[in-house]
N, C-alpha and C positions, 0 to 999 in steps of 0.2 A: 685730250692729249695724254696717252699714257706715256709713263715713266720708259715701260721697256722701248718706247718709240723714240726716245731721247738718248736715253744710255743702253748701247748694244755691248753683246757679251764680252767682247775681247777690251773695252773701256771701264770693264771695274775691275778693279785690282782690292783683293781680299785682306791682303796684308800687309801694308804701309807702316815702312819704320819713319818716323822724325821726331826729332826733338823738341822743335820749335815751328809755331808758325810760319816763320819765313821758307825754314827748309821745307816745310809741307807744300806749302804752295810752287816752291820751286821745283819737287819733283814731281807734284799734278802739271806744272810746264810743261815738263820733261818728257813727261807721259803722253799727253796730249798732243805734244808737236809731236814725237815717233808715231802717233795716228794720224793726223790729221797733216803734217806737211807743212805746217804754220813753226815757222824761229821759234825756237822755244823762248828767246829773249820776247820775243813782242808777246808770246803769250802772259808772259812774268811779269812785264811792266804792265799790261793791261788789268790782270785781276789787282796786282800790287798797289795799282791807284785807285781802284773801286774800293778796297780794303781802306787807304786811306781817307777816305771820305766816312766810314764807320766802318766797325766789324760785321762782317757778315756771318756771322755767326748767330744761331737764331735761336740759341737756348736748347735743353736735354742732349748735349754731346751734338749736333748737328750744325755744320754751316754749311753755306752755298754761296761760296767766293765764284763772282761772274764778273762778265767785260765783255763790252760787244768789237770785232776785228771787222776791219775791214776784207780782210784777206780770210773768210769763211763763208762758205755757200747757205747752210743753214746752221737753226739750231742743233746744237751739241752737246753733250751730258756727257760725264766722267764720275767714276763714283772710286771712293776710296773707304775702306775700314783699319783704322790705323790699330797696330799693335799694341800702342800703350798712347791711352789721350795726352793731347797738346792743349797749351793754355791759345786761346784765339779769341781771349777778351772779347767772351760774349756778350748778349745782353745778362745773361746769369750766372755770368763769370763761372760756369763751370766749364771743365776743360774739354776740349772737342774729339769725337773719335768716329763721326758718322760722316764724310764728306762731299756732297754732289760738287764738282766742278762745273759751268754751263758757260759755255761761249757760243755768243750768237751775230749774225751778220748785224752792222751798222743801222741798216733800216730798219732790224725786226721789232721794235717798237711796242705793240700790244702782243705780241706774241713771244716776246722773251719774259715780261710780266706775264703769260699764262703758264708761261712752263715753270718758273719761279714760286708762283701760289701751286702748283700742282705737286711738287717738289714737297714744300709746305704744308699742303693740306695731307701728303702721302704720309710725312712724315711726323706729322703732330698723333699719329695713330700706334698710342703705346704696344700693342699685341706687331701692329707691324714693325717697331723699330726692334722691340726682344727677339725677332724672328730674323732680321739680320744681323743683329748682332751674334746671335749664335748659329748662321745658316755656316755648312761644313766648305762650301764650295763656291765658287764664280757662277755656275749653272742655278744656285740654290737660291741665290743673292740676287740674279735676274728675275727670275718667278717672280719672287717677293716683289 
């Protein structure tokens, strides 16, 4: 499963302003339902409760705030690069600036933990995170 197969071009947004977690994840709602047709409330209570259960936050600036809807045909990726990191009480308490969003249908089951670890394993790869952190564009940030 590649990443570009999750997250398509017009779903990453290069420059995300917020303050706080909460606002982050309310405007990856916001984002996400003007793609996808999903309330952006049901999007926000979903990831909002996964969050509560732990941070999903995975350490070196990156998390991957998920929730499976009912109301989504497949897997789905949103990726954000914030302008200035937000604290999202990681495992390494350091503050977060790298974001995949991924909501997946209710049943997807082993297949929402493969695009989770793929996410994961893309992004534990120092030369590839320096490489989005500084890519100039949306097109450049796909590649990657």
């Amino acid at each position: 499963m590649a990443l570009g197969d999750l997250v398509s071009v017009n779903a990453i947004f290069p420059a995300v302003k917020a303050n706080s977690k909460k606002q982050l994840l309310q405007l990856l709602a916001e984002k996400a339902a003007g793609l996808t047709g999903i309330p952006e409330r049901e999007i926000f209570d979903t990831i909002l409760q996964r969050e509560r259960l732990g941070s999903t936050g995975a350490g070196n600036g990156l998390a991957i705030p998920h929730g499976k809807l009912r109301s989504i045909g497949r897997i789905t990726g949103f990726f954000a690069r914030l302008e200035t990191p937000v604290d999202f009480e990681a495992i390494d308490d350091q503050p977060v600036d790298l974001v995949f969003l991924l909501l997946a249908p209710e049943g997807a089951g082993a297949d929402h933990l493969k695009a989770l670890s793929r996410i994961a394993r893309v992004m534990r790869d120092p030369d590839t995170v320096a490489k989005i952190r500084g890519a100039a564009d949306v097109e450049a940030i796909h590649a990657l």
